[in-house]
C-alpha positions in Angstrom: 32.1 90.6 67.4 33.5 93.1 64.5 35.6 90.1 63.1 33.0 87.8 63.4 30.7 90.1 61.2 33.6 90.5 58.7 34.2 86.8 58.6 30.3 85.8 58.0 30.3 88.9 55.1 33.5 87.1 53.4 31.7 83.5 53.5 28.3 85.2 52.0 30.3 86.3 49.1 32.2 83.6 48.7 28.9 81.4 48.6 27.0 84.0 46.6 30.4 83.5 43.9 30.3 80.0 44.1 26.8 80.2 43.3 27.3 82.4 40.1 29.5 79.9 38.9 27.6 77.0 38.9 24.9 78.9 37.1 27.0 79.8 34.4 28.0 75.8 34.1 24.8 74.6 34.4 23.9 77.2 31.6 26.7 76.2 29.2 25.7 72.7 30.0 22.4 73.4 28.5 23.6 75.2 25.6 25.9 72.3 24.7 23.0 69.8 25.3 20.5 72.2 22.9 23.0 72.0 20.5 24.1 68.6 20.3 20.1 67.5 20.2 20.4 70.1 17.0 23.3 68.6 15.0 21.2 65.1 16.3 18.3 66.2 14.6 19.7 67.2 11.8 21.7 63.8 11.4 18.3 61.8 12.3 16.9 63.4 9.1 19.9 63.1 6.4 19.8 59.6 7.7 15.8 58.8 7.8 16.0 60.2 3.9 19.0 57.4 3.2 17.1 55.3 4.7 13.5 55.7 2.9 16.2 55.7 -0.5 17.6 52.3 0.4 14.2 50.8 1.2 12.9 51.8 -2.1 16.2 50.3 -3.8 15.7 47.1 -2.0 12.2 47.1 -3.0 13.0 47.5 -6.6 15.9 44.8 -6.1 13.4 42.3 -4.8 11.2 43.3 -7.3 13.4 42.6 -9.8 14.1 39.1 -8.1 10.5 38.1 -8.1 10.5 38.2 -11.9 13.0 36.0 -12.2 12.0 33.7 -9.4 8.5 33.4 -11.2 10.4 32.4 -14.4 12.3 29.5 -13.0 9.0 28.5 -10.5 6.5 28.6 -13.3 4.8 31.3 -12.2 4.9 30.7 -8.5 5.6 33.6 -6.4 8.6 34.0 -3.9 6.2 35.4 -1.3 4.5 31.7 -0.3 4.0 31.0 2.9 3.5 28.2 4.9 1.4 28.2 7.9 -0.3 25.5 10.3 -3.6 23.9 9.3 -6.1 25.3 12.6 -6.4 22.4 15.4 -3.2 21.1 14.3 -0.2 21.4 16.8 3.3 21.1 15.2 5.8 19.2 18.2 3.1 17.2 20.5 
């Protein structure tokens, strides 16, 4: 009865042990997730900056383009459209 009392005291520690460790993996997991979402943050900013400066070049590009598409058109703009006339149905 003794050794069965030592054995069941060895497998509690040995489960309480395991248990400690996968706590501290699951916690360094998390840290290593918080920290990648940081650098990610940071990256989604630099980039969303570039990217409002690259809009506002290709705005000023196609700017630029207009003006010379309205000399060539006569004054037409490049921003026409062409859309159906209502109760008409284009392929019947």
């Amino acid at each position: 009865m003794e050794s069965k009392i030592a054995y069941l005291n060895a497998e509690l520690a040995a489960v309480a042990e395991r248990e400690k460790k996968r706590e501290e993996r699951e916690k360094k997991r998390e840290e290593e997730i918080a920290a990648a979402k940081e650098v990610e943050n940071k990256s989604d900013g630099s980039d969303q900056e570039g990217d409002e400066n690259d809009k506002s070049d290709k705005e000023s590009e196609g700017d630029e383009n207009a003006s010379q598409d309205e000399g060539s058109l006569g004054g037409a703009t490049k921003d026409l459209e062409c859309q159906p006339r209502p109760g008409c149905r284009l392929g019947s």
